[in-house]
N, C-alpha and C positions, 0 to 999 in steps of 0.2 A: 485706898487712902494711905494705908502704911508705905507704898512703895514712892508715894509723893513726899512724905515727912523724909523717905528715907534720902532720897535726891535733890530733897532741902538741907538735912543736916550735912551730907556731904559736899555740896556749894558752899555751906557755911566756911566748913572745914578748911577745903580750896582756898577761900578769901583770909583764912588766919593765917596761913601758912603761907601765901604770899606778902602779907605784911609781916609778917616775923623774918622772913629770905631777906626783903628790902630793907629793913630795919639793919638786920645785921649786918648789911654790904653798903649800905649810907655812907660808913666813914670811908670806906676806898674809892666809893666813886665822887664824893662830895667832901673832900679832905678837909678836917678842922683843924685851926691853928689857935694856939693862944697867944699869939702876937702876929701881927699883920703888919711889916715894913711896907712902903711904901717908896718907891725908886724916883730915882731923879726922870722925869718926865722926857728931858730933854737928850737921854743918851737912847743912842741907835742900835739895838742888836745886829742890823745888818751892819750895820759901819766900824763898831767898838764894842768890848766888855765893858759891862755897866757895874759897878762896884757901889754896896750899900753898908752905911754903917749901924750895927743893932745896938737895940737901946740899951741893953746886957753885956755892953761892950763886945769886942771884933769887929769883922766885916765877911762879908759875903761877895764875890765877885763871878758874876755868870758872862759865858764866852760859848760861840756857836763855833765850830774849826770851819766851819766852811761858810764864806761872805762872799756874794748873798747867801742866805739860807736855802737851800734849793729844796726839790716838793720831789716825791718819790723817787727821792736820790738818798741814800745813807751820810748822816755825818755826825760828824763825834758834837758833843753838847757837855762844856766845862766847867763845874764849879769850883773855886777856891778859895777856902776860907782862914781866918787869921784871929787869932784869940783868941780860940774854944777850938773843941776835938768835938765833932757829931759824932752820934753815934747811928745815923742814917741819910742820907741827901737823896732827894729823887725832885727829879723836872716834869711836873705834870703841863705835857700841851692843850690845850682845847681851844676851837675855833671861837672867835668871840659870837660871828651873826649865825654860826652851823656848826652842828653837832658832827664831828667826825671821829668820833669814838674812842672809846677809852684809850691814853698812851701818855704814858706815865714808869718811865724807865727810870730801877733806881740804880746811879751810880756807883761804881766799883772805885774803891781808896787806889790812888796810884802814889800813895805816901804823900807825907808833910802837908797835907791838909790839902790836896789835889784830889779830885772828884769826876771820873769822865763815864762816858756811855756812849753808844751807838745808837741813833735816831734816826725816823724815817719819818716825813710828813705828808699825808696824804696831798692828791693834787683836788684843788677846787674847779669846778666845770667852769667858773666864772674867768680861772685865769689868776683873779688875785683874793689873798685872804686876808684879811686881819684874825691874829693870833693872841694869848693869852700864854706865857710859860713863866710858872708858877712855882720858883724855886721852893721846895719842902725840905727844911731840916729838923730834926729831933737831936737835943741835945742832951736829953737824959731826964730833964727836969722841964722842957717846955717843946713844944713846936713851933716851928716860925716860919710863915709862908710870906713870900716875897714875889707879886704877881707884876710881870714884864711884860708890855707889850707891845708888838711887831709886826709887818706886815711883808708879806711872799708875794709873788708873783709880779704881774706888770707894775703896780703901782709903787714897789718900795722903793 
């Protein structure tokens, strides 16, 4: 009987320690914002840079260097912003209808409030994806997520 109690409390154990791992990796894989812009519906990642203005005054402007956006090909992924200095930007991708896993690359300052990174996106068996890329900035005093969306393959 003690070796039953004993391979109960260490199940227990197992199960706290997994909710404490996910608990404290929640905010990287499930990014919190305390402001949420919202983009003009009507501009095209594949076609244009979409430029948004925050409620904090600036703006934010995101650009893919390579149109179309291509799928398990490398291409640089641009932010530039105007009126504030971040003190962090990164582009979190994720599939909208499939999980293709975590990728979320934060951009390197290339001065004057120029934001860029090398990005790769998985290919969908389907051929075409709809996308989710989810500008993150921290300005010191708040974070602001700016979620765009786009679609790869045959259909954009």
């Amino acid at each position: 009987m003690n070796k039953k109690i004993l391979i109960d409390v260490i199940g227990l154990e197992l199960i706290a320690l997994v909710v404490v791992v996910g608990y404290k990796l929640s905010p990287m894989l499930l990014p919190k914002a305390d402001v949420t812009v919202q983009p003009d519906p009507v501009c095209n990642l594949q076609r244009e840079a979409c430029t948004v203005q925050l409620p904090s005054g600036g703006n934010v402007t995101l650009a893919m260097g390579t149109r179309p956006v291509p799928l398990v090909k490398p291409f640089e992924v641009q932010v530039a912003t105007g009126g504030f200095s971040p003190a962090r930007v990164e582009v979190d991708f994720a599939g909208i209808d499939m999980n293709m896993g975590y990728n979320r690359p934060q951009l390197a300052a290339h001065g004057a409030g120029s934001y860029a990174a090398e990005v790769t996106l998985p290919v969908c068996i389907t051929g075409s994806m709809d996308w989710q890329a989810t500008v993150l900035i921290e300005t010191g005093s708040e974070r602001v997520a700016i979620p765009y969306r786009f679609s790869t393959g045959e259909s954009h």
